[in-house]
N, C-alpha and C positions, 0 to 999 in steps of 0.2 A: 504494500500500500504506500501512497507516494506521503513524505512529508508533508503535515499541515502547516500551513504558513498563513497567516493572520492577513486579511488581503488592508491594502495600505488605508481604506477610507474610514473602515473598523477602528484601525490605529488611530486615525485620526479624531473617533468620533469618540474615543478613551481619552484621549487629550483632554479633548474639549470637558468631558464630563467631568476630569480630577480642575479643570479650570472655572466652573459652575460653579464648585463645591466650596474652591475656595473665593469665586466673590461672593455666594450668599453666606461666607463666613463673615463678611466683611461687612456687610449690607445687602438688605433685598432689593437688587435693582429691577427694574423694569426687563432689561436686558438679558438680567439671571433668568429670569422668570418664563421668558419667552424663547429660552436656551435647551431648555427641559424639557418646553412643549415640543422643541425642532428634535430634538433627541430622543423622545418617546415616539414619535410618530416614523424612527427610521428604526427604531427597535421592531414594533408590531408589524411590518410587514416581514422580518424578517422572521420574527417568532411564527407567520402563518406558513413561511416557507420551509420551516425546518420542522414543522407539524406536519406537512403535506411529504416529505422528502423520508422521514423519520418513518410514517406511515405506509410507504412505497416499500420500503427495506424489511417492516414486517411482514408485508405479505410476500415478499421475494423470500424470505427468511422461512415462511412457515410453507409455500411450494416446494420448495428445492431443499430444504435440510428439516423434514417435520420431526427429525429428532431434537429439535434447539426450541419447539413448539414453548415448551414449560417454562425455559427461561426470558425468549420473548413476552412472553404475554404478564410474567413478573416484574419483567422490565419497566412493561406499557403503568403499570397496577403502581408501581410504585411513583414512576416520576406524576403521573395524574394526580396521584395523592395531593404532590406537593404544589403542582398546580393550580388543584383547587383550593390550597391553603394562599399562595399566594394572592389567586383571585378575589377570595374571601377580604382579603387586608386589601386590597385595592379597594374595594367596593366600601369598604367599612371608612377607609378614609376619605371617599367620597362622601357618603350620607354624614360625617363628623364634621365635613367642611360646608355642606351646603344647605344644613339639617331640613327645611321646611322647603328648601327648594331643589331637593336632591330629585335625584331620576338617574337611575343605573347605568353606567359605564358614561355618564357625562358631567365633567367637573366643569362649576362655575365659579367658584371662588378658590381661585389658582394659587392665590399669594397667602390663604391662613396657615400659621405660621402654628398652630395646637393641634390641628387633623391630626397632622403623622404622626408625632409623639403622643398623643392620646391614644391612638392605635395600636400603635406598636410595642409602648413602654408601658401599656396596662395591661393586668389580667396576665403577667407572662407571657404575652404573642409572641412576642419580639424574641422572647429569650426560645420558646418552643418550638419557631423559626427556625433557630440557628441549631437544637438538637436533631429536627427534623433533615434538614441539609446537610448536618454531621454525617447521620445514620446511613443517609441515600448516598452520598460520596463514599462512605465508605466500605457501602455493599456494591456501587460500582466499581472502584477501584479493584475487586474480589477478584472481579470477573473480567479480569484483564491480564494478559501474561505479559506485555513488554510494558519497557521501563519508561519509555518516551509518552505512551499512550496514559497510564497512571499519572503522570508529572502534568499531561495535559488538562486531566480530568479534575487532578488534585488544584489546577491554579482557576479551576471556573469558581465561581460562587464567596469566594474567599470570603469565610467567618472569624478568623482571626487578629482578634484588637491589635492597634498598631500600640497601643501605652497602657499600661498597669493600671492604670485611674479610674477605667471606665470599662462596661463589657461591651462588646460588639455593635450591638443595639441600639447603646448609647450611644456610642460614637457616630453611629450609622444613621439614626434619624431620629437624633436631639433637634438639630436643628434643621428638618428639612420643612420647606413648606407642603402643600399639600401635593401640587403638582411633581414635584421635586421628587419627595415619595414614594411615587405611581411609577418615577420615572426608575427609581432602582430598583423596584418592585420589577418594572418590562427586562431591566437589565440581569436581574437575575432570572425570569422564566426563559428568557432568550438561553442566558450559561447553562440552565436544568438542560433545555430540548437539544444542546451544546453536545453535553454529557452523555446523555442517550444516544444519539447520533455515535457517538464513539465505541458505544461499547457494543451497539447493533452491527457495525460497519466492521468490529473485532470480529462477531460472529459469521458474516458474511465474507470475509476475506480468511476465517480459521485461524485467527489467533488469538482469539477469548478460550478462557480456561474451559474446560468441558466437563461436564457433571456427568454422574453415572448413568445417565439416559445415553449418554454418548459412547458408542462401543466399535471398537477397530471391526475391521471387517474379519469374519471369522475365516482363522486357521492363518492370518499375517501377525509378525512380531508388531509388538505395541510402536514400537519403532519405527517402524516401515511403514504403517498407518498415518502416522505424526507426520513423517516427510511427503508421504501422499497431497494428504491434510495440506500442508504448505507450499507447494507446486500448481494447488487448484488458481489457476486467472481469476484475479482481485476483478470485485466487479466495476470498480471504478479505479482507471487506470492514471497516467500522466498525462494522458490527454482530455479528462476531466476538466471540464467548466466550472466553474465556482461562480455565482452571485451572489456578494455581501457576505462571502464566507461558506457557502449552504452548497452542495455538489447538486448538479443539475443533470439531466438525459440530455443536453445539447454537448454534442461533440467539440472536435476541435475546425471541425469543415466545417461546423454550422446544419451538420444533419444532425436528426432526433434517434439513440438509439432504437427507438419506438414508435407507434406513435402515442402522443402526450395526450392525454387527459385528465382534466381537474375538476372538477367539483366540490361547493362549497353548501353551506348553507347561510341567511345572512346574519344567523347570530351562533355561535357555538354550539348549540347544544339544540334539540328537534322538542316542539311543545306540542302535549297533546291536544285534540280538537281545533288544531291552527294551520292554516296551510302553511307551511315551513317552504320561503323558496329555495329553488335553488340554482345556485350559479354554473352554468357546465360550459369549461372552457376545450375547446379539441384542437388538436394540430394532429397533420397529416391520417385523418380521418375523417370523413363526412360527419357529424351527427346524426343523418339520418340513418347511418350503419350499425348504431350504438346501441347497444339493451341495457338501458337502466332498469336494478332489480333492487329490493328491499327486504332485509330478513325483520321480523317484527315489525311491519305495516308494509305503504304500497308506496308506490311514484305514478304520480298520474303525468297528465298533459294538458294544460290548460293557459291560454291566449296564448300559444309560445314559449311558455317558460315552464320549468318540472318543481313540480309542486310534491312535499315528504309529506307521510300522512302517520305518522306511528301508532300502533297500537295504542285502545288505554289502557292496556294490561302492563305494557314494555318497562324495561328501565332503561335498555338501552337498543340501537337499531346499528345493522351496518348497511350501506349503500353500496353496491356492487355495480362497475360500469364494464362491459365487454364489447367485445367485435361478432361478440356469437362464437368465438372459441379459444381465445385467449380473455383473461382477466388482464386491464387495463388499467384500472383503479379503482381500490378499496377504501372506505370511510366509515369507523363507526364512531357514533355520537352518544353522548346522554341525551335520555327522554324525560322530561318534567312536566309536570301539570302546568300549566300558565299562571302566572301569579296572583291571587285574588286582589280584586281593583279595589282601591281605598275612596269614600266618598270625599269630596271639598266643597268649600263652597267660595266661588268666585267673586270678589266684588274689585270695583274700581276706586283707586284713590289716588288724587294728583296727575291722572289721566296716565296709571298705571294698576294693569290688572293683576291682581296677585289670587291665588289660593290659600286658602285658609283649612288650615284640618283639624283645626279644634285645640281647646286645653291650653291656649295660650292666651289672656287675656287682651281685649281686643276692645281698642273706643265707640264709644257711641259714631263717631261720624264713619267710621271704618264699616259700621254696621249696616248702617242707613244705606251704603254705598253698594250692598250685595243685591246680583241681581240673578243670578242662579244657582244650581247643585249642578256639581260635576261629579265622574267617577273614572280614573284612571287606576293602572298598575305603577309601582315604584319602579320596575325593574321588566324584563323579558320584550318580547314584540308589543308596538303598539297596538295593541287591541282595542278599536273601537266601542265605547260605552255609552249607552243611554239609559239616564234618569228615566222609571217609564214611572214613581212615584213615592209620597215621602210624605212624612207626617211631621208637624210642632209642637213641641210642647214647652208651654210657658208656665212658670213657678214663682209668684209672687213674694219676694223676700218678706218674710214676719208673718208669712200666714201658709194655709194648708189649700189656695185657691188655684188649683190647675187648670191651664185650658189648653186643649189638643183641636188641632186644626187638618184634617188633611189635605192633600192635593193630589192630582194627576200632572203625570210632565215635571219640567224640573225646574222650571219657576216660580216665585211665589206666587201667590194669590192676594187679591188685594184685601182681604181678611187676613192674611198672614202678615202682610209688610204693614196695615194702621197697629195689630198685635207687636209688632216689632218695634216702630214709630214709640209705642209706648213703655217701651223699658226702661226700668233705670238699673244705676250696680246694686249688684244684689241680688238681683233676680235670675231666675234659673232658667237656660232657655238650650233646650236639646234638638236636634231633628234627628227623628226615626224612625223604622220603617222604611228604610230607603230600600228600594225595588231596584233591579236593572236586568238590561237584557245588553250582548255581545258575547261572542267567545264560544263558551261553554254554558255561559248562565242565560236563563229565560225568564225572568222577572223574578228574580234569584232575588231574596234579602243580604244586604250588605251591610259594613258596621256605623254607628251613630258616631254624630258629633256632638262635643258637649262645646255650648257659644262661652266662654269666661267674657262679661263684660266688668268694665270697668270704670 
């Protein structure tokens, strides 16, 4: 297998980030800030290309060698793990930075400077982080026979404090802003799928250590086996393409050893009751030669684009793309329910419309200013929701004098908004009963707000 060599923009984009770190030592500039963002957004396509690349080598891996099946799929089991631990603190640091304006994988308040270190330095995240990364580095490492590949694997993810004063954690995001965070959060999932990549790529060229699944061919000395073993043509050779580090099926001519095919979906993970789309890219294949198939639900066809349909039984699906006799490309995903949608309620102030979700006390002019019920999800695909109906109820402070008001639609009613007109602090003002339809739900009840006036 040919020496890895770090390609120079990579290098470069390490530069820049040990040069980040220390102006937002200095100060939080403007410049810092929008350094992170250009830096995270060259990390994520590179993490989808080493997801997509990483994914090509299992199924190569588990055709041609279905004795290394146990170790692959251990592989896959573990670094997921850590992915999803990572993703978990990405997200957490979003909803800590954005709280009432948060919405999943989109940070609006880039520069708080409490998200990260709230996240990470509570509850032991941070430190269960670095045990987590310990473990998996050093069960990759295991499973590696040369000494260059371990040294490699050994310098991805580095948890090791540079001073006695402080543990890793600390050092690592005391002070990062929010964006800043996310952005070494991408930089490590990018070194995790780094890692994996190496120890898959050991298995596929034969020189990962071999478990007792792994047996010489019978009646050869163990010996003779081993050199076999090592004589097999690495499937990626010197003339191997790299983009941004990641080996690619394009040669050195500029031909495809295959032909390529991608498919995506447009959020990680397949929800059920949702048409999940999907992206399918081809070179040197038609699409219309192509059988897309689905273990645990179906791939339909509709306007043009392939639509995942998963079971509701599944937890997880794989997506299978062929020519009709070769397999092309393999994908499997997590299946989740769609996330249950939280009610708000919408009003205007200063000729800026904000949502309100309750439990935060809220002025009389703030109040006056609401002119519907809304219902969205925090997180997953947009799911369209309508209010199809909701109830009020109002509680007069110093007495036992309740009045319930319903409506249909997600408006008030003008009985609602003169009962609203008349509040003052103190008094108790709920809506509930909220009804909706989208998704999965058909005039599904959803959770209450409680109004805090003030």
């Amino acid at each position: 297998m040919s020496k890895y060599v770090m390609p120079p923009r990579q290098k470069m984009i390490n530069l820049i980030y040990i040069i980040l770190i220390a102006i937002l030592a200095i100060h939080i500039s403007k410049d810092a800030i929008e350094g992170y963002d250009i830096i995270s957004n060259d990390y994520r396509p590179q993490i989808a290309q080493l997801q997509t690349y990483n994914e090509e080598l299992r199924v190569r891996l588990e055709q041609e060698k279905p004795e290394v099946t146990g170790q692959v799929q251990s592989v896959k089991e573990k670094t997921n793990a850590i992915r999803q631990e990572l993703n978990d603190l990405k997200e957490n640091i979003i909803r800590t930075a954005d709280k009432d304006e948060y919405q999943s994988g989109i940070l609006k308040n880039r520069d708080n400077e409490k998200a990260t270190p709230d996240v990470l330095l509570s509850n032991k995240r941070g430190n269960n982080l670095k045990n987590s990364i310990a473990t998996y580095k050093q069960e990759m490492e295991s499973m590696l026979a040369g000494d260059a590949q371990k040294k490699l694997v050994s310098s991805y993810m580095n948890i090791t404090p540079q001073t006695d004063n402080a543990s890793w954690e600390e050092e690592t995001f005391s002070h990062l802003t929010a964006n800043a965070g996310i952005t070494m959060l991408d930089k490590m999932e990018m070194e995790l799928l780094s890692c994996e990549k190496e120890v898959l790529l050991a298995m596929t060229n034969g020189t990962g250590i071999q478990t007792s699944e792994v047996t010489p061919e019978a009646g050869k000395p163990q010996k003779e086996a081993e050199k076999e073993v090592e004589k097999e043509p690495a499937e990626l050779s010197d003339n191997q393409i790299f983009v941004n580090g990641v080996p690619t099926d394009i040669l050195a001519d500029g031909t495809l050893k295959k032909p390529f095919v991608q498919m995506a979906p447009e959020a990680a993970v397949l929800y059920k009751g949702y048409d999940n789309k999907l992206q399918l890219t081809s070179i040197g294949i038609p699409q219309e030669q192509l059988k897309v198939s689905m273990k645990n639900g179906k791939v339909v066809m509709r306007n043009n684009r392939y639509i995942a349909l998963p079971d509701n039984n599944s937890r997880t699906a794989v997506i299978t793309v062929s020519d009709g006799a070769d397999v092309l490309a393999r994908y499997e995903y997590e299946v989740r329910n769609l996330p249950a949608p939280q009610p708000y309620l919408s009003y205007s102030h200063n000729g800026k419309n904000t949502l309100y979700k309750g439990d935060v006390p809220l002025g009389k002019s703030h109040l006056l200013g609401m002119n519907e019920l809304v219902a969205q999800a925090n997180e997953g695909p947009q799911v369209k929701y309508k209010v199809v109906s909701f109830e009020t109820v109002f509680i007069e402070a110093g007495s036992n004098k309740v009045i319930t008001l319903k409506n249909k639609g997600n408006k008030f009613s003008g009985e609602q908004k003169k009962a609203i007109e008349q509040l003052q602090a103190g008094d108790k003002f709920y809506i509930t009963s909220i009804t909706v339809s989208g998704g999965q739900k058909t005039d599904e009840q959803i959770g209450s707000i409680n109004v805090v006036l003030y």
